[in-house]
N, CA, C and O atoms as a Tinker XYZ file with bonds, in Angstrom:
   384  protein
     1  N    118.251000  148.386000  280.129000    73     2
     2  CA   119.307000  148.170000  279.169000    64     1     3
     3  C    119.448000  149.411000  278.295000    63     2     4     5
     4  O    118.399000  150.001000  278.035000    81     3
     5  N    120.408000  149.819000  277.881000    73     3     6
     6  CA   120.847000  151.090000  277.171000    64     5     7
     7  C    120.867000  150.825000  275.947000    63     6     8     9
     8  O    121.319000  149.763000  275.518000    81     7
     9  N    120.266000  151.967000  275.034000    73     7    10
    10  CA   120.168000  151.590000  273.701000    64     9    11
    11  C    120.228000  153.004000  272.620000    63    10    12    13
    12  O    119.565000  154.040000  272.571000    81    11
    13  N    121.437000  152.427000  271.764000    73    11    14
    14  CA   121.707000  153.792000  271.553000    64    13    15
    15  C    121.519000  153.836000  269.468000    63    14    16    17
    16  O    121.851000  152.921000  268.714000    81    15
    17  N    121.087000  154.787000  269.184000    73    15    18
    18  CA   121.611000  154.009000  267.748000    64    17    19
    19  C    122.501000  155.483000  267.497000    63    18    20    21
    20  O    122.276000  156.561000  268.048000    81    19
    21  N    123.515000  155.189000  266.550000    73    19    22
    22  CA   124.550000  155.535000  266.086000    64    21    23
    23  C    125.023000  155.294000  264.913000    63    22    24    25
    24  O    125.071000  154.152000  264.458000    81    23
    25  N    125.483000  156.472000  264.195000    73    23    26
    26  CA   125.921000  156.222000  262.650000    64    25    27
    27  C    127.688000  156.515000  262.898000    63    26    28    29
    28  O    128.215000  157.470000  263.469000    81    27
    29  N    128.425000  155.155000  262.151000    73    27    30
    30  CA   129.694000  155.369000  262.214000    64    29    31
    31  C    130.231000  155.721000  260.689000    63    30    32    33
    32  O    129.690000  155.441000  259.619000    81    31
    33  N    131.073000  156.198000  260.855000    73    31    34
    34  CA   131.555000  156.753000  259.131000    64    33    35
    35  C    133.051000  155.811000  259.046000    63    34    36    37
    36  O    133.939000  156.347000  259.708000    81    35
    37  N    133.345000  154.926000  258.573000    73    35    38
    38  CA   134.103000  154.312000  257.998000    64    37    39
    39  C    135.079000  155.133000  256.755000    63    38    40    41
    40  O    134.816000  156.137000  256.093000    81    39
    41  N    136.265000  154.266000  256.760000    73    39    42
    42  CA   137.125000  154.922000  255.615000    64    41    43
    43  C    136.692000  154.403000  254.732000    63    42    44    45
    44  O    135.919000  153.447000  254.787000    81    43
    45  N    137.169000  155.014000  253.596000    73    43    46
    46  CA   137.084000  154.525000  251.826000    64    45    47
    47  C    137.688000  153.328000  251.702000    63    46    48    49
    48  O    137.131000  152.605000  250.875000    81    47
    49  N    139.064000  152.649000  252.474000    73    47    50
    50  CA   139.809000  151.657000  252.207000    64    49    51
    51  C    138.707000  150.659000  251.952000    63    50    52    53
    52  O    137.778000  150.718000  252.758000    81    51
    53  N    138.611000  149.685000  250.925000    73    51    54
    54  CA   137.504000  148.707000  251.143000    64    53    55
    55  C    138.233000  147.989000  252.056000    63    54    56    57
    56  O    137.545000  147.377000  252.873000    81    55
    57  N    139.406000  147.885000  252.157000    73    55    58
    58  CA   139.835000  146.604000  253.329000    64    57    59
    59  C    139.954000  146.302000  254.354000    63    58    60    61
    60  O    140.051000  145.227000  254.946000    81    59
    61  N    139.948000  148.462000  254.900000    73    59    62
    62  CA   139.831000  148.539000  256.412000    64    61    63
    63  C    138.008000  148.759000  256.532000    63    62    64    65
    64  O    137.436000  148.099000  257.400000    81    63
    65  N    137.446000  149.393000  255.924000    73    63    66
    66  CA   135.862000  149.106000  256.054000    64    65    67
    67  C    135.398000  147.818000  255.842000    63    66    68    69
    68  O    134.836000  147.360000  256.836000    81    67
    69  N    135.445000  147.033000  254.826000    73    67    70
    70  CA   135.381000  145.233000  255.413000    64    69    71
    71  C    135.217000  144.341000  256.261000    63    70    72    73
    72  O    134.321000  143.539000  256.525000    81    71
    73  N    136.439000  144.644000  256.749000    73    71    74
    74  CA   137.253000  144.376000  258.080000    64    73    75
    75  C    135.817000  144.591000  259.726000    63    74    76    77
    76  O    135.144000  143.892000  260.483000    81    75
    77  N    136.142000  146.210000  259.381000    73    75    78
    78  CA   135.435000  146.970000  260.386000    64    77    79
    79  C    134.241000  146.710000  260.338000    63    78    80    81
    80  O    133.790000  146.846000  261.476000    81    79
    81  N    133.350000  146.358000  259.532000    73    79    82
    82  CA   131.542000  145.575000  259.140000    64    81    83
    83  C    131.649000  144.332000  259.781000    63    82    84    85
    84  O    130.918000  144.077000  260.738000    81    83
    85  N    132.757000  143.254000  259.220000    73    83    86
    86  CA   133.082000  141.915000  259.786000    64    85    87
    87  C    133.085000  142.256000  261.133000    63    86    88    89
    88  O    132.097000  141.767000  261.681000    81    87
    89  N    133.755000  142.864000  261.859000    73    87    90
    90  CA   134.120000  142.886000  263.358000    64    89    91
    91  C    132.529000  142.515000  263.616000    63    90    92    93
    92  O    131.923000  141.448000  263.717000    81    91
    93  N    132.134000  143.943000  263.675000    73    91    94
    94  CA   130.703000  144.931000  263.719000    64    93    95
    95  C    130.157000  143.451000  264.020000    63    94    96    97
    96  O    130.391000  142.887000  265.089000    81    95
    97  N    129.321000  142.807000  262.863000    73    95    98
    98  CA   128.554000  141.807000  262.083000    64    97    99
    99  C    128.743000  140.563000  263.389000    63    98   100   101
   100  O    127.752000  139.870000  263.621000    81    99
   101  N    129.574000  140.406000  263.921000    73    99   102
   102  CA   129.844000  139.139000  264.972000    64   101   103
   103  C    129.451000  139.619000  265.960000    63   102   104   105
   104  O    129.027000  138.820000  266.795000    81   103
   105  N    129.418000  140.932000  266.267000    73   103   106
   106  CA   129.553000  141.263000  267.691000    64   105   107
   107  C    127.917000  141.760000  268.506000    63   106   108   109
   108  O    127.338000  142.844000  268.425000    81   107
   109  N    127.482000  140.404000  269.331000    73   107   110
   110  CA   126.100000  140.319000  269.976000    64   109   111
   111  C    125.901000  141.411000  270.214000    63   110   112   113
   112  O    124.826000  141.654000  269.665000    81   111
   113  N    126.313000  142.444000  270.791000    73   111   114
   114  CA   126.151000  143.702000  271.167000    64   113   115
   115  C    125.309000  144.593000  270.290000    63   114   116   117
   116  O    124.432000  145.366000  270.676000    81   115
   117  N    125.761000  144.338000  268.878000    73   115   118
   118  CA   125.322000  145.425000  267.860000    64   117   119
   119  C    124.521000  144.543000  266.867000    63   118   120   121
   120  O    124.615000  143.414000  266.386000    81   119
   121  N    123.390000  145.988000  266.770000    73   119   122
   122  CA   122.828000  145.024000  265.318000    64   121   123
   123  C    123.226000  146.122000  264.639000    63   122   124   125
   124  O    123.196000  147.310000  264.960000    81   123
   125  N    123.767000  145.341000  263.231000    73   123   126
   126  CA   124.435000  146.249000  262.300000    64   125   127
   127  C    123.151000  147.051000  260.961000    63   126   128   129
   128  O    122.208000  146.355000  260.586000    81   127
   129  N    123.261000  147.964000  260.613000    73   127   130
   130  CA   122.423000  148.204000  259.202000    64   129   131
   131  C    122.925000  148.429000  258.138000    63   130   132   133
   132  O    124.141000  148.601000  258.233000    81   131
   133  N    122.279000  148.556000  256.510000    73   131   134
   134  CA   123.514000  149.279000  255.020000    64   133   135
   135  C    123.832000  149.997000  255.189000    63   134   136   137
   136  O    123.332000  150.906000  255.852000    81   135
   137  N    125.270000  149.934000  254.442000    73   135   138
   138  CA   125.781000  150.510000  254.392000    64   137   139
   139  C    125.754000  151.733000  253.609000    63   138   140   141
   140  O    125.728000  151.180000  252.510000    81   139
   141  N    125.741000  152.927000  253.343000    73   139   142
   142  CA   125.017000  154.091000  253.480000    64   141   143
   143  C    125.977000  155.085000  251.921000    63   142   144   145
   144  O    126.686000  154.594000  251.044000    81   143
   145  N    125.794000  155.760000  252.023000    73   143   146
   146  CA   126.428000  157.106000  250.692000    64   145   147
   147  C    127.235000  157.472000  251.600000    63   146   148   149
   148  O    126.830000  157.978000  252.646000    81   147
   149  N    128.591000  157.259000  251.319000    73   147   150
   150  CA   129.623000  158.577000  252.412000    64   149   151
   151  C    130.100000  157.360000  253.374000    63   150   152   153
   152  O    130.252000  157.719000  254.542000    81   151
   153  N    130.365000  155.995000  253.116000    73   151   154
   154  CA   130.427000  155.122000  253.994000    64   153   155
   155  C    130.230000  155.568000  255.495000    63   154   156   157
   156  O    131.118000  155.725000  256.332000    81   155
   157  N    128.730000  155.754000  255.666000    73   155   158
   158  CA   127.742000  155.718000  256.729000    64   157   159
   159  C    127.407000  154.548000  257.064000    63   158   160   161
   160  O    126.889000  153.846000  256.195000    81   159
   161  N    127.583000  154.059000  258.273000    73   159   162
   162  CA   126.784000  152.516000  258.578000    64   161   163
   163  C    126.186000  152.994000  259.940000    63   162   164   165
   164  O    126.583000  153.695000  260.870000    81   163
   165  N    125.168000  152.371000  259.669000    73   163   166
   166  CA   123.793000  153.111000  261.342000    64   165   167
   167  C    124.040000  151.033000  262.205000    63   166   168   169
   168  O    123.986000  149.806000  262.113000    81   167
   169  N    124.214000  151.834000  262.680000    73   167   170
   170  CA   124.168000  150.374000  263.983000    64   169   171
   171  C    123.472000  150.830000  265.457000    63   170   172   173
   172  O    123.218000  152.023000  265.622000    81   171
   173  N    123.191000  149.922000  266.448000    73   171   174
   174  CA   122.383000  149.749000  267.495000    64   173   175
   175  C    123.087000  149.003000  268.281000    63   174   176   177
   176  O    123.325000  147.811000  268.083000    81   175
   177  N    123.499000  149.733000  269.316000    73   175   178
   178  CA   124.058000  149.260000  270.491000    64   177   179
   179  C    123.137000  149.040000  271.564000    63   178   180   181
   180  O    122.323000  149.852000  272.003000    81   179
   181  N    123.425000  147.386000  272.100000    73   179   182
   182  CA   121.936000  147.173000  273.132000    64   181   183
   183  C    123.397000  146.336000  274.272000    63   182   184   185
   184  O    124.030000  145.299000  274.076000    81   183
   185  N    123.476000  147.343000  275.411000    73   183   186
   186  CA   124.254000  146.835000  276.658000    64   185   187
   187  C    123.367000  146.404000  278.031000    63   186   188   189
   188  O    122.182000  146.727000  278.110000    81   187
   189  N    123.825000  145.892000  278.758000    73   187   190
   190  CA   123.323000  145.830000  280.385000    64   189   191
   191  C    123.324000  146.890000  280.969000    63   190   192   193
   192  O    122.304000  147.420000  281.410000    81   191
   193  N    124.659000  147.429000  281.071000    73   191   194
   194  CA   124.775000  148.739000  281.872000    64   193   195
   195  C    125.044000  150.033000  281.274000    63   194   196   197
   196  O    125.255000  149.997000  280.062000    81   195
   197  N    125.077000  150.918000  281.713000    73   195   198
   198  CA   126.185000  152.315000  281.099000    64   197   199
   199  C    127.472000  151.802000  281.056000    63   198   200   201
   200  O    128.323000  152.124000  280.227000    81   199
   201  N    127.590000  151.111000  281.834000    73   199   202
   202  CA   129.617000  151.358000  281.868000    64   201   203
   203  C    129.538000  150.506000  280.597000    63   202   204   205
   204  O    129.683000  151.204000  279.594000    81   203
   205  N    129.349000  149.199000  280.339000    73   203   206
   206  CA   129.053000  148.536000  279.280000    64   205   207
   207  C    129.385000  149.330000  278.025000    63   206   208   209
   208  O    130.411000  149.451000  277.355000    81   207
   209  N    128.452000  149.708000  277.963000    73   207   210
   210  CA   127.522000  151.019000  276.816000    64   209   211
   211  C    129.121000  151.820000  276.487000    63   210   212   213
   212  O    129.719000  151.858000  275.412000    81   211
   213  N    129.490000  152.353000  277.684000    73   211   214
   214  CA   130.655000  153.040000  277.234000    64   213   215
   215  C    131.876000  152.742000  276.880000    63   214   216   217
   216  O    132.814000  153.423000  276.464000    81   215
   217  N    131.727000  151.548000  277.117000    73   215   218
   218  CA   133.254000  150.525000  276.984000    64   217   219
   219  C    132.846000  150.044000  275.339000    63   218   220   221
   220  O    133.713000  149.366000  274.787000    81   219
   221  N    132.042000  150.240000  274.823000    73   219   222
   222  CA   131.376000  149.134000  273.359000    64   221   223
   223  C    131.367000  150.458000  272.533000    63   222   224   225
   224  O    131.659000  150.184000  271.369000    81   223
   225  N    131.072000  152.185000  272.755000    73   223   226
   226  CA   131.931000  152.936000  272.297000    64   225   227
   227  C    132.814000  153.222000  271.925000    63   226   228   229
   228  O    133.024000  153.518000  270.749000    81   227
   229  N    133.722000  153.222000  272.952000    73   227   230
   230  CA   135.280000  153.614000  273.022000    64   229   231
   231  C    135.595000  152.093000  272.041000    63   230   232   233
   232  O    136.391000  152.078000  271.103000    81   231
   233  N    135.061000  151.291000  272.342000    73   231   234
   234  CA   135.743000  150.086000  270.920000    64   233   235
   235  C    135.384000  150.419000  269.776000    63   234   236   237
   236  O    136.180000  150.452000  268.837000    81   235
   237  N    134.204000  150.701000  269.671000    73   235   238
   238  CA   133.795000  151.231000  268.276000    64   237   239
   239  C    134.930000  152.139000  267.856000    63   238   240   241
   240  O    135.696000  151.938000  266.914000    81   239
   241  N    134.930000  153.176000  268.696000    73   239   242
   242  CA   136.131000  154.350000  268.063000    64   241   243
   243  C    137.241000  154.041000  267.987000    63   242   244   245
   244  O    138.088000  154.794000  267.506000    81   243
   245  N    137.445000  153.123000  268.340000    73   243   246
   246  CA   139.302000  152.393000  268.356000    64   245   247
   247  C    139.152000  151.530000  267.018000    63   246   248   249
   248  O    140.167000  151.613000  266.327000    81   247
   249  N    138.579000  151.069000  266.707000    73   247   250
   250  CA   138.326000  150.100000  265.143000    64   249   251
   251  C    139.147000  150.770000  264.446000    63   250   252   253
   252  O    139.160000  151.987000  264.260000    81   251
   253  N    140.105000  149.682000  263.903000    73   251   254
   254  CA   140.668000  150.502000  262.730000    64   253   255
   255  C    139.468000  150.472000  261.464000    63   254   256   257
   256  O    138.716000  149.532000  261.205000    81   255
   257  N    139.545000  151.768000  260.796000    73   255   258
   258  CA   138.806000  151.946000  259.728000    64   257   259
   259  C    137.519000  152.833000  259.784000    63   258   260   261
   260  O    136.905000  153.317000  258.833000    81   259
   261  N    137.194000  152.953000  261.429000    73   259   262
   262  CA   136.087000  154.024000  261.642000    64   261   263
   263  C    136.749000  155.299000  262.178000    63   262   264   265
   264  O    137.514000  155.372000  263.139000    81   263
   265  N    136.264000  156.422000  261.284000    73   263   266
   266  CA   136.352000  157.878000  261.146000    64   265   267
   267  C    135.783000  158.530000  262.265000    63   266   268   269
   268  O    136.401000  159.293000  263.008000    81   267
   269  N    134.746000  158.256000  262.356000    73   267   270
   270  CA   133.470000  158.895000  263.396000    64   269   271
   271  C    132.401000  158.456000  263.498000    63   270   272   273
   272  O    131.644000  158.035000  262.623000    81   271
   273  N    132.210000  158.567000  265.153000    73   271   274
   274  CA   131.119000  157.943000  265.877000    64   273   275
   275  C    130.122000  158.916000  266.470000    63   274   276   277
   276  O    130.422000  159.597000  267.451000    81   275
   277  N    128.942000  158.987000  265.885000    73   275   278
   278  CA   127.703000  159.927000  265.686000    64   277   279
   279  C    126.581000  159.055000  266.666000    63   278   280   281
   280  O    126.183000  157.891000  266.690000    81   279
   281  N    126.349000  160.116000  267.337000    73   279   282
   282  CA   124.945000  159.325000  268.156000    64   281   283
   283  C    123.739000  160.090000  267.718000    63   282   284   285
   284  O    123.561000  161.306000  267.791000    81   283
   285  N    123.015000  159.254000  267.294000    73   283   286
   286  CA   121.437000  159.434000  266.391000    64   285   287
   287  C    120.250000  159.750000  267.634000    63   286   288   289
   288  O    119.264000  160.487000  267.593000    81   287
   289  N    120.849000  158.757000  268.896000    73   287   290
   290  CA   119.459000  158.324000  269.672000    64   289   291
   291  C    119.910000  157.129000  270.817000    63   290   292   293
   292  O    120.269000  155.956000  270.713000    81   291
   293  N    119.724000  157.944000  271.813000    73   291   294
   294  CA   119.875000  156.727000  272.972000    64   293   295
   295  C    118.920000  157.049000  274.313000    63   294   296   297
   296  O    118.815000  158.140000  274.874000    81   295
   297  N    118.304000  155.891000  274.640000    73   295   298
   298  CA   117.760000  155.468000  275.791000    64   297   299
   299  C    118.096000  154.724000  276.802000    63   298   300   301
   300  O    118.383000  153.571000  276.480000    81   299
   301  N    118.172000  155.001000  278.055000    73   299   302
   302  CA   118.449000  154.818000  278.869000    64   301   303
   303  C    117.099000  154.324000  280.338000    63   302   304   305
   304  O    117.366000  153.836000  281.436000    81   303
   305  N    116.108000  154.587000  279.934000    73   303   306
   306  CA   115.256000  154.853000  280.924000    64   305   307
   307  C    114.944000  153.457000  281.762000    63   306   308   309
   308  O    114.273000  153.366000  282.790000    81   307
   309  N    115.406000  152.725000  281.263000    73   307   310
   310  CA   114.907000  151.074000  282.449000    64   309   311
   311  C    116.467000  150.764000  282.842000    63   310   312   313
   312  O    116.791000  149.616000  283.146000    81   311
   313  N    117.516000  151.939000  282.823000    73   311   314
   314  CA   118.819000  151.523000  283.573000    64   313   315
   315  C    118.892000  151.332000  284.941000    63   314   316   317
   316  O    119.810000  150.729000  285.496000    81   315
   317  N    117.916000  151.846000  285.509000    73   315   318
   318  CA   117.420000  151.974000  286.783000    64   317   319
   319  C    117.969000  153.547000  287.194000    63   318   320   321
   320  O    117.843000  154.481000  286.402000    81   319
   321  N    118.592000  153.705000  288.544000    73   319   322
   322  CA   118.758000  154.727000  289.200000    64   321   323
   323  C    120.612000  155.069000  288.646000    63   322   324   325
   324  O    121.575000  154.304000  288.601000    81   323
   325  N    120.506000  156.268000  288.365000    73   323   326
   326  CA   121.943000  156.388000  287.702000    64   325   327
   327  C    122.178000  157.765000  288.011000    63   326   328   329
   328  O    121.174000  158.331000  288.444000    81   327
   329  N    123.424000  158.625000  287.898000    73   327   330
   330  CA   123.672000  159.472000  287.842000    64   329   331
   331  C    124.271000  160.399000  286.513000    63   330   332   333
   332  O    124.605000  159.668000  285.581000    81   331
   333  N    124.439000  161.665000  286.289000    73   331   334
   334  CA   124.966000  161.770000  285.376000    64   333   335
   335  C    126.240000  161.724000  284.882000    63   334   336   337
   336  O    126.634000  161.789000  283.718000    81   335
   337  N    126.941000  161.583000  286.096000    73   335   338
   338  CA   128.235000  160.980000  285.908000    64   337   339
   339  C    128.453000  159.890000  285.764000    63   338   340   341
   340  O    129.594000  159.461000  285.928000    81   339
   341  N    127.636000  159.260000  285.483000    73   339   342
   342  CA   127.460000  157.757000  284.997000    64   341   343
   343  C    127.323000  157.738000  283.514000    63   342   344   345
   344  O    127.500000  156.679000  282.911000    81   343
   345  N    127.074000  158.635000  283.001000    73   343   346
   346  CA   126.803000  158.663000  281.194000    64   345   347
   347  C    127.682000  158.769000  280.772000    63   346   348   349
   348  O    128.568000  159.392000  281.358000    81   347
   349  N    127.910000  158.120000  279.338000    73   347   350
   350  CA   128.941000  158.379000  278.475000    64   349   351
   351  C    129.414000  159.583000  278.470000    63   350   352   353
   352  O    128.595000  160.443000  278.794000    81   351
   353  N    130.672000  160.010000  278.161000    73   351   354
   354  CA   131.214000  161.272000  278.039000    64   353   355
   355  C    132.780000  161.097000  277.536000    63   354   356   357
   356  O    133.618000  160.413000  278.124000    81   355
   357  N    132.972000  161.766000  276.469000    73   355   358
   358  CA   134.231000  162.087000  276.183000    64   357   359
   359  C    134.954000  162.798000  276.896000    63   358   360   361
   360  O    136.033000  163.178000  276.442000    81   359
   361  N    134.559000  163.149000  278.152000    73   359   362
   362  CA   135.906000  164.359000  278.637000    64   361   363
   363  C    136.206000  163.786000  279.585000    63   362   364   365
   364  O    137.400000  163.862000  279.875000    81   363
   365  N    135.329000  162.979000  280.481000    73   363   366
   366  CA   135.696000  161.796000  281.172000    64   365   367
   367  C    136.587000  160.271000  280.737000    63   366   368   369
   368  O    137.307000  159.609000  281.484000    81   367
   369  N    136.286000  160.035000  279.433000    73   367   370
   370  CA   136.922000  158.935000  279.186000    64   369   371
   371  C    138.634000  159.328000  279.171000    63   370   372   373
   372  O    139.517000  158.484000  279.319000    81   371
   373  N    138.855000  160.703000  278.970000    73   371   374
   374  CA   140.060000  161.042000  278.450000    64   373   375
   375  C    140.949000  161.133000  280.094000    63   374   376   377
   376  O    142.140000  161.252000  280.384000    81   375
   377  N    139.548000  160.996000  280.999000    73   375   378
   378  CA   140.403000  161.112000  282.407000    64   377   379
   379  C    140.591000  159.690000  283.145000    63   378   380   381
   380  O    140.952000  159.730000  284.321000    81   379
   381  N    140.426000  158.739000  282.685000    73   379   382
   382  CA   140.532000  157.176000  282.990000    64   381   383
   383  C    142.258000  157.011000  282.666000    63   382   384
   384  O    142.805000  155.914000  282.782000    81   383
């Protein structure tokens, strides 16, 4: 299972950061942490697969109200046999 932790930077709006914690806060996928100086929030993404993993990204970054998505730390090593074209990547997602 893939496990990544990640700090997202949220806007100042309290209503779109709210919002964007609420989503966060429901969603089995993530365990959420405080919220931080510089509306920083560190969360933990725990998927089945990579593709998973990369699809629960690309949502993260689509949230209205999150700025940027920072990866702290991710493991991968009990995914089994994978390639590296199997990993997350922004230059690939932009080719889907």
């Amino acid at each position: 299972m893939p496990v990544a932790g990640l700090v997202l930077t949220l806007a100042d709006h309290e209503g779109l950061r709210g919002a964007a914690i609420a989503t966060f806060e429901g969603d089995a996928r993530l365990m959420v942490g405080a919220l931080a100086q510089g509306g920083r929030l560190p969360v933990v993404t725990d998927t089945a697969t990579l593709r998973e993993e990369q699809d629960l990204w690309n949502e993260l970054a689509r949230t209205p109200g999150v700025l940027l998505v920072d990866l702290a730390f991710h493991d991968s090593s009990d995914a089994g046999e994978f390639t590296s074209a199997e990993l997350p990547s922004k230059q690939r997602r932009e080719e889907r």
